[in-house]
N, CA, C and O of each residue as an XYZ file, in Angstrom:
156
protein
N     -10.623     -4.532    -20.602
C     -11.224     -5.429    -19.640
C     -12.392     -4.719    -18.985
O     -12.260     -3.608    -18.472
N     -13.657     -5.454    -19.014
C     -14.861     -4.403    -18.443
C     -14.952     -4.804    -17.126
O     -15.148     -5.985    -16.838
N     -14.804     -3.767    -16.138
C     -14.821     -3.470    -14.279
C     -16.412     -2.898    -14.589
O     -16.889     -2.007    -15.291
N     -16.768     -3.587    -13.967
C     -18.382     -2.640    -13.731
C     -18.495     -2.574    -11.898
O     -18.144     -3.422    -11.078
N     -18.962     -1.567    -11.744
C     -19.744     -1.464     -9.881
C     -20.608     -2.041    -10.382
O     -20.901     -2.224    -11.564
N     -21.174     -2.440     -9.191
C     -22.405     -2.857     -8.753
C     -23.077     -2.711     -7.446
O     -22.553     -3.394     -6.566
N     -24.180     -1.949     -7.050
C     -24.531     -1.823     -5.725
C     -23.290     -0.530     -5.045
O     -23.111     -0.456     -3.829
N     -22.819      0.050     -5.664
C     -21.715      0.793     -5.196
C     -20.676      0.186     -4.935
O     -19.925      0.738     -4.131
N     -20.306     -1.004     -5.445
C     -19.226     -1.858     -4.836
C     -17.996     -1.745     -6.674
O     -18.376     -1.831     -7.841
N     -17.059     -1.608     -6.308
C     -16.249     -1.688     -7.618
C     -14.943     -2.486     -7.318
O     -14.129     -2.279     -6.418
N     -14.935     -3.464     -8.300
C     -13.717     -4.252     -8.209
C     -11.764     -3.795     -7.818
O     -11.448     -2.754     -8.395
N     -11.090     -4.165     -7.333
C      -9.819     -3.682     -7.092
C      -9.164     -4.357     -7.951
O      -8.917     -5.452     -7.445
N      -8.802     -4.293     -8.861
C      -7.471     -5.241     -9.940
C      -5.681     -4.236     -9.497
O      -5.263     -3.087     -9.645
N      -5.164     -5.512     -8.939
C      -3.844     -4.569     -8.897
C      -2.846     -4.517    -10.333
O      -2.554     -5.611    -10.814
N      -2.357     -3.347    -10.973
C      -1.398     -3.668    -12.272
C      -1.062     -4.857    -12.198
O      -2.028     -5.279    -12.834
N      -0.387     -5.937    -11.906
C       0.161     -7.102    -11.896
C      -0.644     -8.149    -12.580
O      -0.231     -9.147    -13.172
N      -1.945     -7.720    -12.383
C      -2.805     -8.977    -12.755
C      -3.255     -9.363    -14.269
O      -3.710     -8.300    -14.691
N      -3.324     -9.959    -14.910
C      -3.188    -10.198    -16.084
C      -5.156    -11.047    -15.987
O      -5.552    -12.060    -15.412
N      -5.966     -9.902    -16.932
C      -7.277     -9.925    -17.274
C      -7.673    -10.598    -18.742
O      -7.297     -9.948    -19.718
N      -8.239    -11.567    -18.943
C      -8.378    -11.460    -20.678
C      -9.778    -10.715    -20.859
O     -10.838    -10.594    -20.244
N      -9.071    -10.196    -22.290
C     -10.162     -9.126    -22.485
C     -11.841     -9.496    -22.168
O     -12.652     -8.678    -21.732
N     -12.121    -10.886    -22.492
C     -13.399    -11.085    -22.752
C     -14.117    -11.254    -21.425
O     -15.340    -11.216    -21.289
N     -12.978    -11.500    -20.198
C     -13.681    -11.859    -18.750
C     -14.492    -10.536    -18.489
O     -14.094     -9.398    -18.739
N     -15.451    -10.819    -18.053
C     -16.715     -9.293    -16.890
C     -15.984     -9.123    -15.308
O     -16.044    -10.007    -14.453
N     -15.546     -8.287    -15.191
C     -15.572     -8.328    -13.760
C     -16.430     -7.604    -12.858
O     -16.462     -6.416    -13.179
N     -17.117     -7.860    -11.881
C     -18.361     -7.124    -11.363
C     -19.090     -7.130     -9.510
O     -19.760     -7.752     -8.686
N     -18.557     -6.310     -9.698
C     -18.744     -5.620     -7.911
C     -18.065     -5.689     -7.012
O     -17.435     -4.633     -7.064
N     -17.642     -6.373     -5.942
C     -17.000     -6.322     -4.353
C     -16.091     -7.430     -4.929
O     -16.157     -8.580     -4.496
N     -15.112     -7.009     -6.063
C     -13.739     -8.281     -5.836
C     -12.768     -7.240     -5.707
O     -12.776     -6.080     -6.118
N     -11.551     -8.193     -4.753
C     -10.484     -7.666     -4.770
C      -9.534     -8.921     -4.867
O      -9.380     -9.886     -4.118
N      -8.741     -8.424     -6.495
C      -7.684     -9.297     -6.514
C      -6.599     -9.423     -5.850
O      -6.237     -8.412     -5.248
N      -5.725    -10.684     -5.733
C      -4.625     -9.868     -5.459
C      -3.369     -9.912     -6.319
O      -3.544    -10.127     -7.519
N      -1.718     -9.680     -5.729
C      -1.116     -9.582     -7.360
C      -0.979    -10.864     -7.583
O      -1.011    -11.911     -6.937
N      -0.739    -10.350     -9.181
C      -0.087    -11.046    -10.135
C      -1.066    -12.194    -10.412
O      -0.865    -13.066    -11.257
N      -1.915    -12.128     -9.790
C      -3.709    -12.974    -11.019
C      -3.748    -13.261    -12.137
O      -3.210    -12.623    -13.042
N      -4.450    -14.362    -12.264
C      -4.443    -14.673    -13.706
C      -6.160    -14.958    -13.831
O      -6.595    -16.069    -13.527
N      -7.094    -13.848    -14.307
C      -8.099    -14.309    -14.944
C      -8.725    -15.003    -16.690
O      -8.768    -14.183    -17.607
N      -8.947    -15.757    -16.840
C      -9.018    -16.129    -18.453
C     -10.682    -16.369    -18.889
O     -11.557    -16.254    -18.031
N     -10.925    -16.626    -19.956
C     -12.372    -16.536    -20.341
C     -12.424    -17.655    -21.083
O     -13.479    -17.988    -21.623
């Protein structure tokens, strides 16, 4: 799963959260648990 910073800001994913590979994630997010991102 690609986390990129941005601006010095880097995403928080907690283990729980379930990413699909193809989503970008990028700068000042913070998930919280057990998320479900999809693409």
């Amino acid at each position: 799963m690609p986390l990129y910073e941005f601006e010095g800001k880097r995403p928080v994913i907690p283990d729980s959260c379930f990413i699909h590979p193809q989503a970008v994630i990028i700068g000042e997010v913070k998930m919280g648990e057990n998320c479900f991102v999809g693409a």
